[in-house]
C-alpha positions as CSV (number, residue, x, y, z in Angstrom):
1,X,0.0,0.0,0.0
2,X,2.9,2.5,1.0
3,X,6.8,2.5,0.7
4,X,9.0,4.7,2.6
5,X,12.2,6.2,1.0
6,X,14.8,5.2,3.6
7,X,17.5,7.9,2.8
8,X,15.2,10.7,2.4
9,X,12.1,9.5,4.6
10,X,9.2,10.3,2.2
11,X,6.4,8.1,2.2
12,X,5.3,7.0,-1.2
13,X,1.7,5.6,-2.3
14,X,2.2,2.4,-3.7
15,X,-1.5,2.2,-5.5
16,X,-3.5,4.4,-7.2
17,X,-6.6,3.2,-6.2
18,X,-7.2,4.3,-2.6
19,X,-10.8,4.8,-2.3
20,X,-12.2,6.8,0.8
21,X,-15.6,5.6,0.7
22,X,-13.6,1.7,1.2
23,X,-10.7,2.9,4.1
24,X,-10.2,6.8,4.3
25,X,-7.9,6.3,7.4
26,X,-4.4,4.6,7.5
27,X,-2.1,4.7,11.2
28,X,1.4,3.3,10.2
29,X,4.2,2.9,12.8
30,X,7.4,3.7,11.2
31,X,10.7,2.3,12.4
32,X,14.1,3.9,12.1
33,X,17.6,2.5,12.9
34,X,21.1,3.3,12.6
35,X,24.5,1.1,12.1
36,X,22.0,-0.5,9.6
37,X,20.0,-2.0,12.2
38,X,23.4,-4.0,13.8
39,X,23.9,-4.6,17.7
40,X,24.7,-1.5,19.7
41,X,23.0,0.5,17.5
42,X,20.4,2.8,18.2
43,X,16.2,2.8,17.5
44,X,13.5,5.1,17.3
45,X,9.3,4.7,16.4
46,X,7.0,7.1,15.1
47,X,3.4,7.1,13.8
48,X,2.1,8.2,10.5
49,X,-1.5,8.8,10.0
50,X,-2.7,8.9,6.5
51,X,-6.2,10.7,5.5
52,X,-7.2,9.7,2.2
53,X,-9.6,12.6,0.7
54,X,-12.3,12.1,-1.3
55,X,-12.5,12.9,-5.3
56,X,-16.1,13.2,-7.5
57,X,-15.1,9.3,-8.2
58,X,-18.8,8.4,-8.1
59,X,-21.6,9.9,-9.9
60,X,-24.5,10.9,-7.5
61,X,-28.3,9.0,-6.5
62,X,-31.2,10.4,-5.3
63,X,-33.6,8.7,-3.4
64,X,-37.3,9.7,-2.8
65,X,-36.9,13.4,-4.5
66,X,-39.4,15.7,-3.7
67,X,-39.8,19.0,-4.9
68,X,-41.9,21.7,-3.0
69,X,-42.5,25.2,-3.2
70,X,-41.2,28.2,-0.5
71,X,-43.1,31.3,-0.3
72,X,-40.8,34.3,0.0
73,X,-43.7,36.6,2.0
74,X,-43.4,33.2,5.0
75,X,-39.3,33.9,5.2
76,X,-38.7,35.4,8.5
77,X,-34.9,37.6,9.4
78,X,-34.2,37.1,12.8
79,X,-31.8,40.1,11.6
80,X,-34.0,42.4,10.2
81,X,-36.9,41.6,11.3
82,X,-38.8,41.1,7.8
């Protein structure tokens, strides 16, 4: 799903097809080491939470669409008082 550049430390999306209406929420733990992960040598965790945002991917449905009329002269301002 991701890759993360070990020298630089950017995280990369492998797939192109993350859909937020399926998982719009990702928590990875990241791991970093030093002396290339050897004895005596050093290690350190984060977190890295991924929000996916939505695109206009799906076209939309209306259920049970009514239409109805508003009469202007019934709209009340609490602001101006008309």
């Amino acid at each position: 799903m991701f890759t993360l550049d070990r020298k630089t430390g950017q995280l990369y999306v492998k797939e192109e097809n993350l859909d937020r209406e399926t998982i719009d929420f990702y928590k990875l733990v990241v791991e970093g080491t030093d002396m290339g992960g050897g004895s005596g040598g050093l290690v350190g965790t984060g977190t890295v939470e991924v929000k996916v945002l939505d695109i206009n991917d799906n076209i939309p449905t209306w259920k049970n669409l009514s239409l109805g009329r508003v009469s202007l002269s019934t709209v009340y301002s609490s602001r101006t008082g008309f």
